[in-house]
LUMTOR-761765 format. One record per atom (N, C-alpha, C): residue in one letter; x, y, z. Coordinates in steps of 0.1 Angstrom, whole numbers, padded with zeros to 4 digits, always signed. Each point is the difference from the previous one (the first is absolute). Layout:
N
aXYZ ...
This chain:
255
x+0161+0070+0049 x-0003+0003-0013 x-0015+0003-0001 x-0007+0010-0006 x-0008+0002-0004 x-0012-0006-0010 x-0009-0006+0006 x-0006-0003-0011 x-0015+0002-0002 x-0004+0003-0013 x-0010+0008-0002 x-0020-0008+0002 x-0001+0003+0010 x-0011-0005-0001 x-0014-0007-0010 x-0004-0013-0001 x-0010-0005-0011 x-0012-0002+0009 x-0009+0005-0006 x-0016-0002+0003 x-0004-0009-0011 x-0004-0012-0002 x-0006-0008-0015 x-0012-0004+0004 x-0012+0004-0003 x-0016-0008-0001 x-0001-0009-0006 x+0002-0012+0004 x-0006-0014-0001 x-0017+0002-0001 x-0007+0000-0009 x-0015-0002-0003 x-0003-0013+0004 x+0007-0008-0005 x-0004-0014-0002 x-0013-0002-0010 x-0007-0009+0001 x-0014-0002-0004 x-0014+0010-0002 x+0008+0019+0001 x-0013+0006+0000 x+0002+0010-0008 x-0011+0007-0004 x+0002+0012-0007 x-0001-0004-0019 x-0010+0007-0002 x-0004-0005-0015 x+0008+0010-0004 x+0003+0002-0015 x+0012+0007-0011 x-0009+0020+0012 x-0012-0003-0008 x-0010+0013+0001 x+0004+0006+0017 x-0002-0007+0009 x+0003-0001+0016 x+0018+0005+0001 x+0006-0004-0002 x+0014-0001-0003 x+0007+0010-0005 x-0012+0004-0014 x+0006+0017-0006 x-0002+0009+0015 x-0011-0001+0000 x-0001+0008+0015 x+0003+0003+0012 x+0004-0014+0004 x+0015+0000+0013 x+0011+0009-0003 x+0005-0008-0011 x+0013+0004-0005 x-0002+0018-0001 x-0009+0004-0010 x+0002+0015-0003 x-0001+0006+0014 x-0008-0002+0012 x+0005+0006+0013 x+0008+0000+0004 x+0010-0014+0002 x+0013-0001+0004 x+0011+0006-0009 x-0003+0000-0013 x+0011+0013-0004 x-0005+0015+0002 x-0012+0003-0001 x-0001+0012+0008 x+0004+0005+0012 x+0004-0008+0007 x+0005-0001+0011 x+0016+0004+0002 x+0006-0010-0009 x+0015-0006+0001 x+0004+0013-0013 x-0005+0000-0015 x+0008+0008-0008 x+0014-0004-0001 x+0004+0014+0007 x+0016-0005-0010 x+0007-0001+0018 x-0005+0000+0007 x+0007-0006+0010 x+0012-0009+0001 x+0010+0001+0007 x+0016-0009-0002 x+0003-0003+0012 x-0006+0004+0011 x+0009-0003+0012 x-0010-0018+0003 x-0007-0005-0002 x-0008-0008+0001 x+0000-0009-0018 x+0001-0017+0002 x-0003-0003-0014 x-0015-0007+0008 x-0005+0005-0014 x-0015-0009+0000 x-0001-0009-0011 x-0008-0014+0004 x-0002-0007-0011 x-0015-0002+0003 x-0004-0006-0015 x-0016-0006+0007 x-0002-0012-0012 x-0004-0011+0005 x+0001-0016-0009 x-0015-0002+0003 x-0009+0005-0011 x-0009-0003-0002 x-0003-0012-0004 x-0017-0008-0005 x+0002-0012-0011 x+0004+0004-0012 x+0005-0014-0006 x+0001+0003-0010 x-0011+0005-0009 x-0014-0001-0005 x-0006+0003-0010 x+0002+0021+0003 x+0002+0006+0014 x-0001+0009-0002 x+0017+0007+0006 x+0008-0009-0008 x+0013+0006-0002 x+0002+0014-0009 x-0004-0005-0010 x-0001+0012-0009 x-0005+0015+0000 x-0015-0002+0011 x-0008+0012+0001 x+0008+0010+0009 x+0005-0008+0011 x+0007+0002+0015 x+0013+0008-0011 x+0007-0005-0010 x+0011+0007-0004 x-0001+0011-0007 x-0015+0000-0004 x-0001+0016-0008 x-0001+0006+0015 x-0008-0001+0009 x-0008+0009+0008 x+0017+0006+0010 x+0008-0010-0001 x+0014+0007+0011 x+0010+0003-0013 x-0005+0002-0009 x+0012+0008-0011 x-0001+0015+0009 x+0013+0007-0011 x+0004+0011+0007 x+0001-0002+0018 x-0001-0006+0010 x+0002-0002+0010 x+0010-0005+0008 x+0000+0000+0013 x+0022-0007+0004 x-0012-0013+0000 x-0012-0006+0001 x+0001-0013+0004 x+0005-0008-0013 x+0002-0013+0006 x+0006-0013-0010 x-0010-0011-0003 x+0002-0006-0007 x-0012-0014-0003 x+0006-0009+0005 x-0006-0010+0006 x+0007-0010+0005 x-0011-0016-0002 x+0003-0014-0004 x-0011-0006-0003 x+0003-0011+0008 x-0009-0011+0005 x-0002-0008+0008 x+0008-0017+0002 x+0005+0001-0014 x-0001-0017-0005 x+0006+0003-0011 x+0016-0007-0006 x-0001-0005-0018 x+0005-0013+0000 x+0000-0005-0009 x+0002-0013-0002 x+0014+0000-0007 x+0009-0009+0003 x+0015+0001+0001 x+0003-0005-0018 x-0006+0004-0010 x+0001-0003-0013 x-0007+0010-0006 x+0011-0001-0012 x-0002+0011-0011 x-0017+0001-0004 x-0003-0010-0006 x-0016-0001-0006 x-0002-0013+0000 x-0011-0008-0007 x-0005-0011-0004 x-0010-0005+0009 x-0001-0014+0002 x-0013-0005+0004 x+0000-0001+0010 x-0009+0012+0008 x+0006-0002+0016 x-0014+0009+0005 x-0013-0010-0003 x-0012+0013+0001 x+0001+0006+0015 x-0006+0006+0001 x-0006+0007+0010 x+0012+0013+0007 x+0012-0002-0008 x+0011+0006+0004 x+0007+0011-0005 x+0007+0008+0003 x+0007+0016-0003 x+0011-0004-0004 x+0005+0008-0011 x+0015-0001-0001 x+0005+0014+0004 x+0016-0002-0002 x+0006+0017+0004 x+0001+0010-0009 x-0005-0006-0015 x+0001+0010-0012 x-0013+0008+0004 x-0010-0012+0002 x-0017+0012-0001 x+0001+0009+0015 x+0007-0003+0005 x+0002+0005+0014 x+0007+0018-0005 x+0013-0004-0003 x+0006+0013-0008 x-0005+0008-0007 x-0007-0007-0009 x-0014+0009-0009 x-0008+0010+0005 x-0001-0007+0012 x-0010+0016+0007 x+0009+0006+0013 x+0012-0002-0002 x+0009+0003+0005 x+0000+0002+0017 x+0002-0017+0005 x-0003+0000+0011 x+0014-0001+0002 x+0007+0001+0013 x+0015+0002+0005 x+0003-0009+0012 x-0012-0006+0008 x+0000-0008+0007 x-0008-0011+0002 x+0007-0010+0003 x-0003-0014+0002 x-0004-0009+0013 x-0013-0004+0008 x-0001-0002+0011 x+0002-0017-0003 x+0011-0005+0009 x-0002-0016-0002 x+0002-0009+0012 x-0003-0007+0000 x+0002-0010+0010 x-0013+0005+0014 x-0008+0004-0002 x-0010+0004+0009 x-0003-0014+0006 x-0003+0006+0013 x-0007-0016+0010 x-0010-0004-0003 x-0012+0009-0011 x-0011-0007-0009 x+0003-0004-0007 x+0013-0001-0006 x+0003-0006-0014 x+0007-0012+0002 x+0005-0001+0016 x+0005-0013+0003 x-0009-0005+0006 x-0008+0000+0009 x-0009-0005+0001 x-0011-0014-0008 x-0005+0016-0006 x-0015-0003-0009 x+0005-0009-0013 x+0015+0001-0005 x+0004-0001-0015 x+0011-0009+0003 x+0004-0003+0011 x+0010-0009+0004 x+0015+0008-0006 x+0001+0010-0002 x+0015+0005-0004 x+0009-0005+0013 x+0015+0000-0007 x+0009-0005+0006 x+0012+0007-0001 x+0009-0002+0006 x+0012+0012-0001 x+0004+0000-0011 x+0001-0013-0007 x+0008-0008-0013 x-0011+0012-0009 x-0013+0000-0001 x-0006+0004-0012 x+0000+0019+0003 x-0003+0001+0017 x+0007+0016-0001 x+0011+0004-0003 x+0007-0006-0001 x+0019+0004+0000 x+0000+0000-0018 x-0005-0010-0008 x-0001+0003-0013 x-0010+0014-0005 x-0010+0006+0006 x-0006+0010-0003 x+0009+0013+0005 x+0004-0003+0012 x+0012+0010+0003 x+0011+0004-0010 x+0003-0008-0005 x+0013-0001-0009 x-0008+0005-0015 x-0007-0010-0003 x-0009+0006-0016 x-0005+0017+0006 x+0000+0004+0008 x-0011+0014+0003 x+0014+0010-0003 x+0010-0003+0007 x+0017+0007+0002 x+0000-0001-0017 x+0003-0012-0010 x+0006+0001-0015 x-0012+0008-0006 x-0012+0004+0003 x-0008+0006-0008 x-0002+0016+0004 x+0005+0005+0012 x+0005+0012+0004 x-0014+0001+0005 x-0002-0006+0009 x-0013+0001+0010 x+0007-0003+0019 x-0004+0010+0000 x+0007-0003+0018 x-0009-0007+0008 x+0002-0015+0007 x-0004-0005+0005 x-0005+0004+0017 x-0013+0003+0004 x-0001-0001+0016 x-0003-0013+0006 x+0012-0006+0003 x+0003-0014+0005 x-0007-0001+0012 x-0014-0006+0003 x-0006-0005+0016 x+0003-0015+0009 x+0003+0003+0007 x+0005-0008+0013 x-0009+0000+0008 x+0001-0014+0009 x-0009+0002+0017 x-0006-0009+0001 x+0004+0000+0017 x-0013-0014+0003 x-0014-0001+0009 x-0006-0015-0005 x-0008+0001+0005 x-0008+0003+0016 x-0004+0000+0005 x-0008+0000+0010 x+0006-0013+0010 x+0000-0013-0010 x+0004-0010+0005 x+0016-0003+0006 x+0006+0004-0011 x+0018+0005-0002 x+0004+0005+0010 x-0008+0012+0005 x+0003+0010+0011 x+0002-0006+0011 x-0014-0006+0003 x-0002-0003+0011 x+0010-0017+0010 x+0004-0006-0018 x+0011-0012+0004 x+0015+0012+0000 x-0001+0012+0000 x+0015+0003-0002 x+0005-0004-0011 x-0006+0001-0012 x+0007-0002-0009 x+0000+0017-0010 x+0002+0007+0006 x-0002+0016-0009 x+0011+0000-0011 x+0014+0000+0012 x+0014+0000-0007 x+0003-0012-0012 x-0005-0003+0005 x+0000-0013-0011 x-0006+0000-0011 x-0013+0000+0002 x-0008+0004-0015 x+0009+0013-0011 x+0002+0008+0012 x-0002+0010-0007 x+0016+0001-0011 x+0008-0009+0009 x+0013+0000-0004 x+0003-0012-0013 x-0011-0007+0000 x-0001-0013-0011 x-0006+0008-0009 x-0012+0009-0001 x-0010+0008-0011 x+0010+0012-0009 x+0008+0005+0014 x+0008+0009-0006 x+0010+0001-0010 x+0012-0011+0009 x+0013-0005-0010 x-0008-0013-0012 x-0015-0004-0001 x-0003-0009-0009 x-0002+0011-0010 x-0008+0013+0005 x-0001+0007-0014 x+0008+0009-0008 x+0009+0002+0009 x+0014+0003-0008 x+0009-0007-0006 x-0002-0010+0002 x+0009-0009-0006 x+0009+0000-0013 x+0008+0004-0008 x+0008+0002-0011 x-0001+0018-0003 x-0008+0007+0017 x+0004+0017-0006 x+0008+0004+0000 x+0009+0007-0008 x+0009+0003+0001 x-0003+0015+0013 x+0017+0005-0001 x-0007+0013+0009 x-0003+0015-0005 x+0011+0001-0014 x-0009+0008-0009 x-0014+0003+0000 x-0005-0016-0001 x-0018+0000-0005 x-0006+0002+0015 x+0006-0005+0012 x-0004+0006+0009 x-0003+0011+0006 x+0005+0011-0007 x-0004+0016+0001 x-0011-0004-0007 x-0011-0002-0005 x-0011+0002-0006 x-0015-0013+0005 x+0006-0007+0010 x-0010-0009+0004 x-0001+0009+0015 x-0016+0002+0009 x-0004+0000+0009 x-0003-0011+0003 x+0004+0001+0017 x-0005-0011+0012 x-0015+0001+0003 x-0012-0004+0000 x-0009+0003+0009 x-0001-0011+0012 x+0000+0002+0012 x-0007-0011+0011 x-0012+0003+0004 x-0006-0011-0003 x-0012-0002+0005 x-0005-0011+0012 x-0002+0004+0009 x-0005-0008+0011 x-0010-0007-0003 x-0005-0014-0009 x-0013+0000-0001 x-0009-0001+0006 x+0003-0003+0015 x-0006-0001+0009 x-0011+0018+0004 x+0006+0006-0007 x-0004+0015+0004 x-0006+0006-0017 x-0001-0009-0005 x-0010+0007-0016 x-0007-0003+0002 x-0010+0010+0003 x-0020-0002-0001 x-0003-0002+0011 x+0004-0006+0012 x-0002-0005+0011 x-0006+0009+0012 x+0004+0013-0001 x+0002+0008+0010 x+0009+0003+0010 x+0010-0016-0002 x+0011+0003+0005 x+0011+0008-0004 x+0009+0007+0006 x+0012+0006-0005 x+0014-0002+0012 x+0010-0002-0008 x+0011+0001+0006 x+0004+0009+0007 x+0002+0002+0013 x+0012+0011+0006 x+0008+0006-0010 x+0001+0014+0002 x+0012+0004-0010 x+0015-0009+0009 x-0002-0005+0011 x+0015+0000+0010 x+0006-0014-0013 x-0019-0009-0007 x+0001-0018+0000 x+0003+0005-0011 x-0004+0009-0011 x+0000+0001-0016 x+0020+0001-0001 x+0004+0013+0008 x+0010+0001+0003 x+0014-0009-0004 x-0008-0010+0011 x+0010-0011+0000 x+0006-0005-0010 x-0010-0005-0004 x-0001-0006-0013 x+0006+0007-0014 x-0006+0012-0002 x+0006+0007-0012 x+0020+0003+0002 x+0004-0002+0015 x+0011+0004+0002 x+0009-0016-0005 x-0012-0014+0005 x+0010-0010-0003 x+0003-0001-0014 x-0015+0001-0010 x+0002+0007-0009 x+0014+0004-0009 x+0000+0015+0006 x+0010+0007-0006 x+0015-0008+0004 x+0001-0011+0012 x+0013-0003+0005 x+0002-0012-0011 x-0014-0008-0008 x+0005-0011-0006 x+0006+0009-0014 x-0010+0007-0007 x+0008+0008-0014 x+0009+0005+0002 x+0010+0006+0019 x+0014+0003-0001 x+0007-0012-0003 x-0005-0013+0006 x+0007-0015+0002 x+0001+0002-0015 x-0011-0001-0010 x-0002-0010-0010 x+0009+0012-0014 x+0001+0011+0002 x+0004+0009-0008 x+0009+0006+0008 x-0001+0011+0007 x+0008+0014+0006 x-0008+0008+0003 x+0009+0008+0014 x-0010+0011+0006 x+0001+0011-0006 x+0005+0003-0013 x-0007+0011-0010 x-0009-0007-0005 x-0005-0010-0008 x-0010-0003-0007 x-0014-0004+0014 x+0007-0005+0007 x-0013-0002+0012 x-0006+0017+0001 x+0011+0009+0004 x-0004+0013+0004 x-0011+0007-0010 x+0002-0002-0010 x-0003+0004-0013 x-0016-0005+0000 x-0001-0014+0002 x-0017-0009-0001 x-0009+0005+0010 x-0012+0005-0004 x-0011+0004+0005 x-0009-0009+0004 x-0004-0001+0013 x-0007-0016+0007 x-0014+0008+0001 x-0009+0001-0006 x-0016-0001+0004 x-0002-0008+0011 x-0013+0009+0009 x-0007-0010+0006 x-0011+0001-0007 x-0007-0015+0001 x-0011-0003-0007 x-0012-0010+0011 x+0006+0006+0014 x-0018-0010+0005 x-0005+0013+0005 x-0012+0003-0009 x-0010+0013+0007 x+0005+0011+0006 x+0010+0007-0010 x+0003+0016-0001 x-0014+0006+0002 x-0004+0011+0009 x-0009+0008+0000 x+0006+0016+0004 x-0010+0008+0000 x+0002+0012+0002 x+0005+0002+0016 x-0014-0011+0007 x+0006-0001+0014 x+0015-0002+0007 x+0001-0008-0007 x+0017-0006+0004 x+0011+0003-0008 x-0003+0010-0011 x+0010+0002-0010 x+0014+0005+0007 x-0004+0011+0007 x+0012+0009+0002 x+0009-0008+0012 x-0003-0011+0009 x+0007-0008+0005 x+0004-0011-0006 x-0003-0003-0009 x+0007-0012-0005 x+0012+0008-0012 x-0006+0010-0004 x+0013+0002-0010 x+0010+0010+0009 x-0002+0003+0011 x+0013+0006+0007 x+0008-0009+0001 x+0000-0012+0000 x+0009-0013+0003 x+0010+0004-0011 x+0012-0007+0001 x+0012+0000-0005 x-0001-0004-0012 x-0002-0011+0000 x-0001-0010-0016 x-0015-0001-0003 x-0007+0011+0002 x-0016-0007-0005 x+0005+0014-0010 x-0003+0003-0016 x-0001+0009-0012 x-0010-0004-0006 x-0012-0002+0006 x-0010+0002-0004 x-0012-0008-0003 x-0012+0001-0006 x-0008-0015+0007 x-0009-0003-0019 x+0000-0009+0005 x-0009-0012-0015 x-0015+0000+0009 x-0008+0011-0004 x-0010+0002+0004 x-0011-0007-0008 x-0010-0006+0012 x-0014-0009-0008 x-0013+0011+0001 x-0001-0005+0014 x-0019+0004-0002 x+0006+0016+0001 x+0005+0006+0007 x+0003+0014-0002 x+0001+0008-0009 x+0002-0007-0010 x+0006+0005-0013 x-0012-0001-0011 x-0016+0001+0001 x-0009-0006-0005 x-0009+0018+0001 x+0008+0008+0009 x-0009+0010-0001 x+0011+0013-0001 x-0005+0009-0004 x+0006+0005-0005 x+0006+0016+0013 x-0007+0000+0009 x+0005+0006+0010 x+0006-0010+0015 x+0002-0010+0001 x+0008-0008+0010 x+0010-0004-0010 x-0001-0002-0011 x+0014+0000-0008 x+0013+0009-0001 x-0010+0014-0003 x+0009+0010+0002 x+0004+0006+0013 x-0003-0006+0012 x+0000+0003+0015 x+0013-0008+0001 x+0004-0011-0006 x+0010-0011+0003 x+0010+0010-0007 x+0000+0006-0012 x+0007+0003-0007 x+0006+0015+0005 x-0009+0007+0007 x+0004+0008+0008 x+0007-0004+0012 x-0004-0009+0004 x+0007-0007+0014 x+0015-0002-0005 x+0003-0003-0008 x+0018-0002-0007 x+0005+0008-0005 x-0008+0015-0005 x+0006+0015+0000 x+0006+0004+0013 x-0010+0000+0008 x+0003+0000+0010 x+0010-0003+0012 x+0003-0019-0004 x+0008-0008+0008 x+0015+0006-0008 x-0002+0005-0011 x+0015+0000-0010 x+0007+0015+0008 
């Protein structure tokens, strides 16, 4: 089965609204109405808005970092999925290894943003993966298989056509390390063998597994020849506006 390649820029913590208009308007100059490739880009929030004028008229999509698993109310510092829809973002990054980390998230509190992101018609990109530590005790399959089936937990498989996988090695974000396409491989295949377990090998076939430890231009076009890699949850790469579009050509290309 065919499935259509995702490029998504993770910003993280950079890029003011003003900085942001200006990424973005290159990267739709770039992309336009392009279809054989989906692009997203999840800026901060304060310059969600600017980033959605600057990729109107364009194939790219908005995509935002974080919401908080409730309608509104007293919950400072936090996004809901209405203000999210307002500037008409379409994707949802959750469960990042900074967010479990630094914020202590847990499958229990991703698997509820998963589900609130699905009832609000926001497609979730679900992140997996282990640490450095994990790895190295042999525990990959494990993590990845407790992070995975904890954040699906009550999806149905309908809703599962609209959630992305990302794995992230965290051992390989920022580090300079990067996974073999042979090791990323592996992984995105056990992957796809737990969503045939946990659902069916149409709906597995169907799910799109990002890799997400340090997609570059250099290694792009071998890691996405792999079987089950459809595309990468790009960080520092994705901060400029010509190695972003190099990735994104790399998966015109791999398609």
């Amino acid at each position: 089965m065919s499935r259509r390649f995702l490029i998504a820029g993770n910003w993280k913590m950079n890029k003011t609204p003003s900085e942001g208009h200006e990424l973005a308007s290159g990267i739709g100059q770039f992309v336009k109405k392009d279809e054989s490739v989906e692009v997203v880009v999840c800026p901060t929030y304060p310059a969600l808005d600017r980033v959605s004028q600057a990729i109107e008229g364009t194939a790219v999509k908005l995509g935002a970092q974080n919401l908080y698993p409730k309608a509104s109310g007293a919950y400072t510092g936090e996004i809901s999925a209405e203000m999210l829809r307002a500037v008409f973002v379409k994707y949802v990054i959750l469960g990042h290894s900074e967010r479990r980390e630094y914020f202590a998230e847990s499958d229990d509190f991703i698997n509820d943003k998963v589900k609130f992101s699905l009832e609000n018609l926001l497609h979730p990109i679900l992140c997996i993966g282990e640490t450095l530590e994990q790895r190295e005790a042999e525990q990959t399959l494990d993590v990845v298989k407790k992070q995975l089936l904890g954040g699906l937990e009550g999806v149905s498989k309908a809703d599962l056509n609209n959630v992305v996988i990302a794995y992230e090695p965290v051992w390989a974000i920022g580090t300079g390390k990067t996974a073999t396409p042979e090791m990323a491989q592996e992984v995105h295949a056990f992957i796809r063998k737990l969503l045939t377990e946990a659902y069916d090998d149409n709906a597995s076939q169907k799910t799109r597994i990002l890799y997400g430890g340090s997609m570059k231009p250099s290694n792009a076009a071998d890691l996405l020849a792999q079987e089950d890699i459809d595309g990468g949850l790009i960080g520092g790469a994705s901060l400029e506006v010509n190695s972003f579009c190099d990735l994104v050509d790399a998966a015109r290309n791999a398609g």
